[in-house]
Each structure stands twice: as C-alpha cells, then as structure tokens.
PyMOL CGO cylinders between C-alpha atoms (Angstrom):
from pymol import cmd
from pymol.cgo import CYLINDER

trace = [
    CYLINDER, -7.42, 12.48, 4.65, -9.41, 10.28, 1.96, 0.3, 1, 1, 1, 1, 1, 1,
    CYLINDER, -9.41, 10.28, 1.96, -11.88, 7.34, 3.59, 0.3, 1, 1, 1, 1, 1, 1,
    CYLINDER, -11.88, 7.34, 3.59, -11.39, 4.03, 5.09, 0.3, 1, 1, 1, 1, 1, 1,
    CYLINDER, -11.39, 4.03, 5.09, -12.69, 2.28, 2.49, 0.3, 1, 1, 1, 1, 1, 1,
    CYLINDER, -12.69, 2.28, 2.49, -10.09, 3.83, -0.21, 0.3, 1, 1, 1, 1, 1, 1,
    CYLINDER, -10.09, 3.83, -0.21, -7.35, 3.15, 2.14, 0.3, 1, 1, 1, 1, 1, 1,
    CYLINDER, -7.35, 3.15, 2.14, -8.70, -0.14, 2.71, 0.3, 1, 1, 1, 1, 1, 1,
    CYLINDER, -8.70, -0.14, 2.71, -8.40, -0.64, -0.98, 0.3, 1, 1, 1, 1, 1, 1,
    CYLINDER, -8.40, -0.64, -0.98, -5.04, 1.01, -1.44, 0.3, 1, 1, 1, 1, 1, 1,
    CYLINDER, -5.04, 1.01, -1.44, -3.73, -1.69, 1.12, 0.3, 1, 1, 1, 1, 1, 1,
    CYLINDER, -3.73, -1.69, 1.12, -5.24, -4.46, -0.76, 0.3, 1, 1, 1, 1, 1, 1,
    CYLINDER, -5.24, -4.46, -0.76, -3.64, -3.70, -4.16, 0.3, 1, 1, 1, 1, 1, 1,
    CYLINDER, -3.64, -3.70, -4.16, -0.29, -4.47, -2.01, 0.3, 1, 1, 1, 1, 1, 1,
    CYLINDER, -0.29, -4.47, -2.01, -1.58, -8.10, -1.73, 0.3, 1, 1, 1, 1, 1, 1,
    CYLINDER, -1.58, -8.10, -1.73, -1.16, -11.12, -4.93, 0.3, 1, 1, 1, 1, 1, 1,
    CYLINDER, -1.16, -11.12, -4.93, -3.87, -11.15, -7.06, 0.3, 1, 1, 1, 1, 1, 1,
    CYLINDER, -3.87, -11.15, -7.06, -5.36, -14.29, -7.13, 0.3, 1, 1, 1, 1, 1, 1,
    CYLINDER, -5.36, -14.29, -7.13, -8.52, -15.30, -9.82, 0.3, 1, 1, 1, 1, 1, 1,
    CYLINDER, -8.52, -15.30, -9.82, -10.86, -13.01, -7.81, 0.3, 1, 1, 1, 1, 1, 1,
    CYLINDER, -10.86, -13.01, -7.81, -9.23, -9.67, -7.77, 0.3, 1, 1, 1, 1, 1, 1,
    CYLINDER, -9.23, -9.67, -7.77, -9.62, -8.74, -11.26, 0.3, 1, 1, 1, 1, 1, 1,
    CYLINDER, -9.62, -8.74, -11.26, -13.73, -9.24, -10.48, 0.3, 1, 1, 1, 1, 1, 1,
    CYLINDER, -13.73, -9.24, -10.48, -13.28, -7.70, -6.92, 0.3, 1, 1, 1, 1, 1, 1,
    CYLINDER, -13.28, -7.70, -6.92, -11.74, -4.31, -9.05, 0.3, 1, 1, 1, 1, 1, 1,
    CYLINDER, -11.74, -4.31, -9.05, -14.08, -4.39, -11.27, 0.3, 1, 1, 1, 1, 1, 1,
    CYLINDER, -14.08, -4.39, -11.27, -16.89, -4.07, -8.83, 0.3, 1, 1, 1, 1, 1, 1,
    CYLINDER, -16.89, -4.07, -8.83, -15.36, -1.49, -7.02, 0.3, 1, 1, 1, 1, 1, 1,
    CYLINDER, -15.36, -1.49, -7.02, -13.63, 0.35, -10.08, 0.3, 1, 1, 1, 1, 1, 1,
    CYLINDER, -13.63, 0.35, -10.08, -17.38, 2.60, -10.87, 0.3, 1, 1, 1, 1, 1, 1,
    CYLINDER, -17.38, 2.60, -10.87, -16.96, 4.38, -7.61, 0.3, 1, 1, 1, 1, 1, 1,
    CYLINDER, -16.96, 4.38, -7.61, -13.00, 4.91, -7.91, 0.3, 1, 1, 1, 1, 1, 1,
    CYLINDER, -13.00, 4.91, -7.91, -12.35, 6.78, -10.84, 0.3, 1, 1, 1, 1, 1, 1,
    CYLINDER, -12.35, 6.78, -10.84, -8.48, 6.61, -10.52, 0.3, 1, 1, 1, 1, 1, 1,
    CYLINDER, -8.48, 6.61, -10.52, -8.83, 3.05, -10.95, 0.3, 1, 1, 1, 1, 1, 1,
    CYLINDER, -8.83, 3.05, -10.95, -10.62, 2.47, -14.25, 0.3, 1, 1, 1, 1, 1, 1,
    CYLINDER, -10.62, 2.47, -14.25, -8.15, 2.75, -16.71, 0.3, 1, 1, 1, 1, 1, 1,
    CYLINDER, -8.15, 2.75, -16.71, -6.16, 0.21, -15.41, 0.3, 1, 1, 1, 1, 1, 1,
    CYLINDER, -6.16, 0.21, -15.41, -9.56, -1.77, -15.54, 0.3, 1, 1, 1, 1, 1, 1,
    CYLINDER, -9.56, -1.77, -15.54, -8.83, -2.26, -19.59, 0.3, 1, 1, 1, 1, 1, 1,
    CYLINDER, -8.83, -2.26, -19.59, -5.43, -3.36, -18.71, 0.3, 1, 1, 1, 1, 1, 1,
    CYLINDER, -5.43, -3.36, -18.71, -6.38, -5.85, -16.63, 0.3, 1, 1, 1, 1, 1, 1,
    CYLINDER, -6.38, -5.85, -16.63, -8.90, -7.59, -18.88, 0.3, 1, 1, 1, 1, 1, 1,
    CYLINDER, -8.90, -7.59, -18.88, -6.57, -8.35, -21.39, 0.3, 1, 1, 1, 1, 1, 1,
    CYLINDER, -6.57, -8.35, -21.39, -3.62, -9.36, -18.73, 0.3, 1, 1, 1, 1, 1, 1,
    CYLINDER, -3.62, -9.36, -18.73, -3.22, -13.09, -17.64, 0.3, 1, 1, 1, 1, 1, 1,
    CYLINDER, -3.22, -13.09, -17.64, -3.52, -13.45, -14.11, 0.3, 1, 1, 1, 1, 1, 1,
    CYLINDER, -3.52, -13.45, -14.11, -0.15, -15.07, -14.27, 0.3, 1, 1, 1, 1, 1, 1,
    CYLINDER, -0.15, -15.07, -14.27, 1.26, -11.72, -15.79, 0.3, 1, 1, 1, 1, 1, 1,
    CYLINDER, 1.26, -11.72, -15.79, -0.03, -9.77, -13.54, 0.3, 1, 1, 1, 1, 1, 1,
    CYLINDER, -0.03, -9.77, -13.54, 1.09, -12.28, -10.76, 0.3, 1, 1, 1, 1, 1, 1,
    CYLINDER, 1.09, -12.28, -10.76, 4.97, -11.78, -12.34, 0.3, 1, 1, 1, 1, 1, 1,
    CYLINDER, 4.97, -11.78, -12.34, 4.60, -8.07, -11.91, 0.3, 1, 1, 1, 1, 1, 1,
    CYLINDER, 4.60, -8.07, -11.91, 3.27, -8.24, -8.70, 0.3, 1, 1, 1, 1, 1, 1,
    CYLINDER, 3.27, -8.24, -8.70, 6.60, -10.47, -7.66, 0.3, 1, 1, 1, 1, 1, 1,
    CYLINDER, 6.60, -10.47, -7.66, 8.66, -8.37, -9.46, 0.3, 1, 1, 1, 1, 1, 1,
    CYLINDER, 8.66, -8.37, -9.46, 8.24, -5.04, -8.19, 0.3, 1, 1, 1, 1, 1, 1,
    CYLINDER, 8.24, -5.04, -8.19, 7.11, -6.05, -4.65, 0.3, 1, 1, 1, 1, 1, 1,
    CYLINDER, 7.11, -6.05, -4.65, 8.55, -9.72, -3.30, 0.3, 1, 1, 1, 1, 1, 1,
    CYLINDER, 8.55, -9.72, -3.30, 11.87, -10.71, -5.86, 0.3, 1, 1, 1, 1, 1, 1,
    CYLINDER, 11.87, -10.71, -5.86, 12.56, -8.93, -8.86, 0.3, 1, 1, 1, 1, 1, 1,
    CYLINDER, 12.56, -8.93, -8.86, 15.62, -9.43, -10.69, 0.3, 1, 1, 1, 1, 1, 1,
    CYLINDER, 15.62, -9.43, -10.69, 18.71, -8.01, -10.18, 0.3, 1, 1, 1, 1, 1, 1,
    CYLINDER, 18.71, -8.01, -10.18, 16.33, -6.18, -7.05, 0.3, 1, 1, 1, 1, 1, 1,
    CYLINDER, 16.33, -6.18, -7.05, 13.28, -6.07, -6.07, 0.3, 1, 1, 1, 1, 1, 1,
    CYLINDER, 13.28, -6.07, -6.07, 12.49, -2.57, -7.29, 0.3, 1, 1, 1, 1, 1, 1,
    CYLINDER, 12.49, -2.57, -7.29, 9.33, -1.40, -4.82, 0.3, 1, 1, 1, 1, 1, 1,
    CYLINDER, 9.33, -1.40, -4.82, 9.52, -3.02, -1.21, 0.3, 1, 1, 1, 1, 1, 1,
    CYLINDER, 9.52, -3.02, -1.21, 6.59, -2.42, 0.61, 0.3, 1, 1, 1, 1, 1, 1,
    CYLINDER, 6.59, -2.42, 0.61, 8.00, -2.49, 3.66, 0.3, 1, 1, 1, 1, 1, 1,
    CYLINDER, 8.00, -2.49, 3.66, 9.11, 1.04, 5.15, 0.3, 1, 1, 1, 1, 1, 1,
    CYLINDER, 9.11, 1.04, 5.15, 12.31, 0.03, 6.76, 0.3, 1, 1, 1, 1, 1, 1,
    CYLINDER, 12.31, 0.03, 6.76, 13.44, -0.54, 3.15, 0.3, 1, 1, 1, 1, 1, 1,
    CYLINDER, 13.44, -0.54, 3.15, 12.89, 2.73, 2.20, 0.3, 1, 1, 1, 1, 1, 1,
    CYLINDER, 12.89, 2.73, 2.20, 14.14, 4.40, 5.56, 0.3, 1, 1, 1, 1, 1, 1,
    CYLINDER, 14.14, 4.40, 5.56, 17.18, 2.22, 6.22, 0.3, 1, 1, 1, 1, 1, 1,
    CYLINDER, 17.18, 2.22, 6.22, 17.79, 0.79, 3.21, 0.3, 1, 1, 1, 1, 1, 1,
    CYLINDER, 17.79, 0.79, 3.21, 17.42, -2.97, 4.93, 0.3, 1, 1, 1, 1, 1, 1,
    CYLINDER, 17.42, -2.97, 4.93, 14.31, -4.82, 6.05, 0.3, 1, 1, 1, 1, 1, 1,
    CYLINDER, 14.31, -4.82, 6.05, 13.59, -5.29, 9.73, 0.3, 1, 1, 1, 1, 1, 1,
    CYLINDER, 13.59, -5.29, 9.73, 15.30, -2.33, 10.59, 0.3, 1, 1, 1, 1, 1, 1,
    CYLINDER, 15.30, -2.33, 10.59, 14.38, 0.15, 13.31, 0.3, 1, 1, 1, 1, 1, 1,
    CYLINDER, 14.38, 0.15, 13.31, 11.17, 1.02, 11.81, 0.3, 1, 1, 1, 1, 1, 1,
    CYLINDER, 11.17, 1.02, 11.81, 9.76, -2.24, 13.00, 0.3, 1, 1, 1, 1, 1, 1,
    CYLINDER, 9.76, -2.24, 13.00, 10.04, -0.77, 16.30, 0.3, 1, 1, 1, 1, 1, 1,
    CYLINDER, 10.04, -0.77, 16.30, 8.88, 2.91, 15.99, 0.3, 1, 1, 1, 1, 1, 1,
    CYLINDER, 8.88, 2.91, 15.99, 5.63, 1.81, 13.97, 0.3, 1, 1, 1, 1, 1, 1,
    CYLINDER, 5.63, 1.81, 13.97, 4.63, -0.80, 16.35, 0.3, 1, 1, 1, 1, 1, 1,
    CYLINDER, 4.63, -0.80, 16.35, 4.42, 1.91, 19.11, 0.3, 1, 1, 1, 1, 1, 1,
    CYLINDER, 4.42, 1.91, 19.11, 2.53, 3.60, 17.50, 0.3, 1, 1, 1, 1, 1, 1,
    CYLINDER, 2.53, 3.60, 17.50, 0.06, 0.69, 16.71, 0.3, 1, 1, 1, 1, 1, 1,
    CYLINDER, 0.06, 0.69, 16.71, 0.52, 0.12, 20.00, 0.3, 1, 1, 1, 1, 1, 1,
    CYLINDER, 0.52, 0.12, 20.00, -0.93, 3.30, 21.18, 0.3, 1, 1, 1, 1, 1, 1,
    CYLINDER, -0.93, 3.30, 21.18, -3.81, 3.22, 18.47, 0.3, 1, 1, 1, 1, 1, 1,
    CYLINDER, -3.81, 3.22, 18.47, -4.34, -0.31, 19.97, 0.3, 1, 1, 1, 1, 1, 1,
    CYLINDER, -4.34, -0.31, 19.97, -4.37, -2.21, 16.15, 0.3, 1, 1, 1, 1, 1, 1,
    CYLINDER, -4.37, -2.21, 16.15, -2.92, -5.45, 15.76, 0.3, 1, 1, 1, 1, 1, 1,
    CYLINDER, -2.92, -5.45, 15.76, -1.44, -6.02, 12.26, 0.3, 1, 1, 1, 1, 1, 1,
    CYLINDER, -1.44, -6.02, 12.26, -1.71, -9.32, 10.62, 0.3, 1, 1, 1, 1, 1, 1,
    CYLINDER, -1.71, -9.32, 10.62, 1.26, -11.40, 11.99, 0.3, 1, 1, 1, 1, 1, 1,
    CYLINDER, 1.26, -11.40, 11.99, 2.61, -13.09, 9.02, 0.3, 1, 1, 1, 1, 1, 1,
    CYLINDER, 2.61, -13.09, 9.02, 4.15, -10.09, 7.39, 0.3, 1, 1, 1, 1, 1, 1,
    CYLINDER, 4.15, -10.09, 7.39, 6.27, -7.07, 9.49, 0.3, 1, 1, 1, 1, 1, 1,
    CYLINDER, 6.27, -7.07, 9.49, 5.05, -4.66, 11.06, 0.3, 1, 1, 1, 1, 1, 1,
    CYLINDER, 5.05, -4.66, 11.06, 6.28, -1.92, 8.95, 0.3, 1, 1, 1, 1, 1, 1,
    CYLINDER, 6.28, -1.92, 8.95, 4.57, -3.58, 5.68, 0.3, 1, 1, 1, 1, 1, 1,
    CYLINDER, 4.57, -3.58, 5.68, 2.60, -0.35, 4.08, 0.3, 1, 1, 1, 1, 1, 1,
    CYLINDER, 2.60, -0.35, 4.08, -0.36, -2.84, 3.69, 0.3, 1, 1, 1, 1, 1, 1,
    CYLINDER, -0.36, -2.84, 3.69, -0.46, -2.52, 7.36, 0.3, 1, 1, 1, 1, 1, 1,
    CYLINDER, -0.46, -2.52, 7.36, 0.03, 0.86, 7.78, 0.3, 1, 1, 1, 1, 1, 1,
    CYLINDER, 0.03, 0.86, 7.78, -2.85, 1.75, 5.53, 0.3, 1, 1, 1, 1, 1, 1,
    CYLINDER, -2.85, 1.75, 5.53, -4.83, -0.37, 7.37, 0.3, 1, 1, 1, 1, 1, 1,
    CYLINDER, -4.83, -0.37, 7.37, -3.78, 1.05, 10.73, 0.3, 1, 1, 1, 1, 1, 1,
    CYLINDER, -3.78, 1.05, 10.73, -4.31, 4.65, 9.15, 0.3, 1, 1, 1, 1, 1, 1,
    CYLINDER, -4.31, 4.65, 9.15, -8.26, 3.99, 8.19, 0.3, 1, 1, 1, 1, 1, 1,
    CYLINDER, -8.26, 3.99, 8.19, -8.41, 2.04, 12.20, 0.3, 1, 1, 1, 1, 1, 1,
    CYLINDER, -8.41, 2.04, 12.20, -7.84, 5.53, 13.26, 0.3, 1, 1, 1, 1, 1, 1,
    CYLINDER, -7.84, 5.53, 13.26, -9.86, 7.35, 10.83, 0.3, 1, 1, 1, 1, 1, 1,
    CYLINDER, -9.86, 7.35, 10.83, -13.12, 4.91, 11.32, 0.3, 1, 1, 1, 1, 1, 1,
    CYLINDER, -13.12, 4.91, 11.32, -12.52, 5.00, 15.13, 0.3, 1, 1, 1, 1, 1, 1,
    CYLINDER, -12.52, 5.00, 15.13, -16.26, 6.76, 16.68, 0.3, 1, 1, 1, 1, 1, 1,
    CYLINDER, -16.26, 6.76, 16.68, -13.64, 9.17, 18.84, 0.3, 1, 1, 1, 1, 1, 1,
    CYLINDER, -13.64, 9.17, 18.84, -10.70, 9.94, 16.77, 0.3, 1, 1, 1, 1, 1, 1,
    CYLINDER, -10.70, 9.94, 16.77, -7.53, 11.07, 18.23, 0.3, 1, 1, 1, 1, 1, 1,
    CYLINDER, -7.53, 11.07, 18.23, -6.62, 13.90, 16.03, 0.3, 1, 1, 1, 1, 1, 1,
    CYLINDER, -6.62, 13.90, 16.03, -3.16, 14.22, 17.79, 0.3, 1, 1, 1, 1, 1, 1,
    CYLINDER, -3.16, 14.22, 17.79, -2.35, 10.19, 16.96, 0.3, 1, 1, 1, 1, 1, 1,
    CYLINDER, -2.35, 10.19, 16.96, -4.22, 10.57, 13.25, 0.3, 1, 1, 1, 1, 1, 1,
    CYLINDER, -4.22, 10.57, 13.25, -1.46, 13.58, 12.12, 0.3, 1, 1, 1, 1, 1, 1,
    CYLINDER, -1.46, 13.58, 12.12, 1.18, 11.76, 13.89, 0.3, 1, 1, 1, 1, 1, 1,
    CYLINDER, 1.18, 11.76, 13.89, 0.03, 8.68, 11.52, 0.3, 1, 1, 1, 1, 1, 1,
    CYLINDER, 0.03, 8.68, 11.52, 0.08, 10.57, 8.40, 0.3, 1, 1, 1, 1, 1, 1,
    CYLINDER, 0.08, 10.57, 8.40, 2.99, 12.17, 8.79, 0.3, 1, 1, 1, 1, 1, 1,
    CYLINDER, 2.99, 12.17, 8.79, 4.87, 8.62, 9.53, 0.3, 1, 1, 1, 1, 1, 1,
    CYLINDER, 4.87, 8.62, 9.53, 3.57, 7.82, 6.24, 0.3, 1, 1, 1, 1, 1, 1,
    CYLINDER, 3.57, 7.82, 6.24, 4.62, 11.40, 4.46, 0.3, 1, 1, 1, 1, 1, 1,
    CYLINDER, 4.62, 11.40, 4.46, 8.09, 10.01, 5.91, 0.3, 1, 1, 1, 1, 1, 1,
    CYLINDER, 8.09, 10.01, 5.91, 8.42, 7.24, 3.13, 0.3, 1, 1, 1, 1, 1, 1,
    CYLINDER, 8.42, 7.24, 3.13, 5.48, 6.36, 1.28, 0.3, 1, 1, 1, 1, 1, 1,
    CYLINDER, 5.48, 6.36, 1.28, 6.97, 9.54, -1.26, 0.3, 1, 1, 1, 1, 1, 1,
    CYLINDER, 6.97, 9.54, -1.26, 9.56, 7.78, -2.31, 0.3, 1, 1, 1, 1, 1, 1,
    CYLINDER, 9.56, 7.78, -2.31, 7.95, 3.94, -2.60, 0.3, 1, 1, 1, 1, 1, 1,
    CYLINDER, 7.95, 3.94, -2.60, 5.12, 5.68, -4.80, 0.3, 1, 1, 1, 1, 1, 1,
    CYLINDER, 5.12, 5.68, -4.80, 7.72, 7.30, -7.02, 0.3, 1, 1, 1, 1, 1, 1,
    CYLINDER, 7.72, 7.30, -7.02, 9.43, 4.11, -7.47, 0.3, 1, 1, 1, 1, 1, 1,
    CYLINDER, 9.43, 4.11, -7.47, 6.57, 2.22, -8.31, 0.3, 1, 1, 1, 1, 1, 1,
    CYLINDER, 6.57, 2.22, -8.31, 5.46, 4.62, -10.35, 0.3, 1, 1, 1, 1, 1, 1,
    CYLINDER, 5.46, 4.62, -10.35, 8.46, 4.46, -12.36, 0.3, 1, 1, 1, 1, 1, 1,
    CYLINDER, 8.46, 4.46, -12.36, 9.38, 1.06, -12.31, 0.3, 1, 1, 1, 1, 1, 1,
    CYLINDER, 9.38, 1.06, -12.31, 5.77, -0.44, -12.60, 0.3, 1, 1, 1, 1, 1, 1,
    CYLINDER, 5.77, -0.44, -12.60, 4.77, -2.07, -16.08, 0.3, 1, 1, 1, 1, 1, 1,
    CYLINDER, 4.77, -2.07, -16.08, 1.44, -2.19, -15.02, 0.3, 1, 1, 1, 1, 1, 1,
    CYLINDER, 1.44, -2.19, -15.02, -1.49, 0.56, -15.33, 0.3, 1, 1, 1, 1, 1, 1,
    CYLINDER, -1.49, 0.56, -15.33, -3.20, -0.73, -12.00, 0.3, 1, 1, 1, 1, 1, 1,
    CYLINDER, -3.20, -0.73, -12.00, 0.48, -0.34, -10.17, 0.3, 1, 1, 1, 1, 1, 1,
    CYLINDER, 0.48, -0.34, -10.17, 1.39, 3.23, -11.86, 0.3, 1, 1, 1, 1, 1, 1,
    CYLINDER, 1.39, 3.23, -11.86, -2.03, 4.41, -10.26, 0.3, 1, 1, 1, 1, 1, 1,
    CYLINDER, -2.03, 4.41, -10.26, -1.62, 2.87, -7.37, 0.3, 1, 1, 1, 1, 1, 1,
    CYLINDER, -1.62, 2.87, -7.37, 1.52, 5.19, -6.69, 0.3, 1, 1, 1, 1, 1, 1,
    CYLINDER, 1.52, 5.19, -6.69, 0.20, 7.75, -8.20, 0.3, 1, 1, 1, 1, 1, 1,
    CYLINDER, 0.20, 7.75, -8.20, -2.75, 7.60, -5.56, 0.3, 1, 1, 1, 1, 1, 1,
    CYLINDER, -2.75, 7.60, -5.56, -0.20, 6.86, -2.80, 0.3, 1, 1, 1, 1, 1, 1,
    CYLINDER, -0.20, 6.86, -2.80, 1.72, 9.91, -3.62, 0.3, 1, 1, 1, 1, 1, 1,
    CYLINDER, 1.72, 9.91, -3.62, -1.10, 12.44, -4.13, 0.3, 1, 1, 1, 1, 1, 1,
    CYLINDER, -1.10, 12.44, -4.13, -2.01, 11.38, -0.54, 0.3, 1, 1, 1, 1, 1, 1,
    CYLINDER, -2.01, 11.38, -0.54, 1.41, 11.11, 1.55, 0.3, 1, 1, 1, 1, 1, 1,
    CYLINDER, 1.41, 11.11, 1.55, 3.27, 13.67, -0.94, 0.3, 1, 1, 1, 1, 1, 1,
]
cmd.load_cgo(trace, "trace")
C-alpha cells in the first residue's frame, strides 16, 4: 500500500478547490509524478472552471451527478445506504473519527481512515487488509467513472491513481 501522505493527497483532490489549491498542487506536484501533467492544465483553467467540474462530476451534475464519492452510491445505488453502517464499524474498530459534516462512507474519509491505519506506530495488519479490501469493493468502479466522465486532466489522474491502487 502507497504512503499516508499520497493518500492524504488523494483524499484532498475529493474536496472544492478554492484559490489555494492550484498553489498547494503545485508545491506538492515535483514529488508526485502522476500529478504534473495535470499541473499545465490547471494553469490555464479558471478556478471557476475547475470549480464547475468539480460540481459536476462529484456534488450535482446535470441530468446526474456522474462520480459520487460516496460508496453507498456505488454499492447500493442510493446514498445513505447500508454502507454508512458497515464502514463506521470499521472506523469504529480503527478508533478514527471522520469529519462530521459529510457521511461516513464519503471516499475522502475512507482514504483518510486508510493512511490512520497505515501511520499508526503498531499497525494491525488484520484491520489494514480488511481496509483495503473495503475499498477494492467500490473504489474500481468510482475511478473508472471518473476517469471516463472527467473533463479534467487533474480528475482523469486522480482515478487513474485510485484505480491502480484499489483495482
């Protein structure tokens, strides 16, 4: 499994860019190769463009919003479904506390969760697989998706990240 601070970054790409993040990727872009051809993208795209995409594929795009991050989307075809449940068990277990305001099966979370585990002093190799494997579950299918539906370099890599790790 790759590092916390990739999955830390991974998670963060889930988030709305605001004026920083182009500044914040560039900074971090020279030690994540995957990342810097998106980098030329970016420079060129508004922030409010790359806002738009951001809404579209992950919040409301229209006639659907094509790339849920959420995992009982992908699983049950609904949000707040089941999964909500089974993954906050396991966070439970790992004792991690996701950020309230979004669900607890938001893959922002999970990513986070998943580099807890991995920067814990005494990892539990038994709870670590069980974490990736949850993830091999469903992020598949969300990183296909976005890779397909995405009109953005940054986002295309992004899946393409997701699924070389989850696949």
């Amino acid at each position: 499994m790759e590092n916390v601070l990739e999955l830390e970054l991974l998670a963060a790409l889930l988030a709305m860019p605001d004026g920083e993040s182009q500044e914040v990727l560039a900074e971090i872009a020279a030690t994540v190769p995957w990342m810097q051809p998106a980098l030329a993208e970016l420079a060129e795209t508004p922030l409010e463009t790359w806002q738009a995409e951001h809404t579209r594929l992950f919040i409301s795009g229209h006639p659907r919003t094509f790339c849920p991050p959420f995992e009982s989307a992908w699983r049950e075809g609904r949000m707040q479904g089941h999964a909500l449940d089974k993954v906050g068990s396991l966070y439970a277990r790992a004792g991690f506390t996701p950020l309230a305001a979004l669900p607890a099966d938001y893959l922002g979370s999970e990513l986070e969760w998943l580099a807890s585990l991995l920067a814990t002093a005494a990892v539990d190799e038994a709870l670590l697989a069980e974490a990736v494997e949850h993830l091999c579950g469903w992020v598949p299918k969300f990183a296909s998706a976005l890779q397909q539906e995405s009109q953005m370099e940054l986002y295309r890599a992004l899946g393409q990240r997701l699924e070389a790790l989850f696949a």
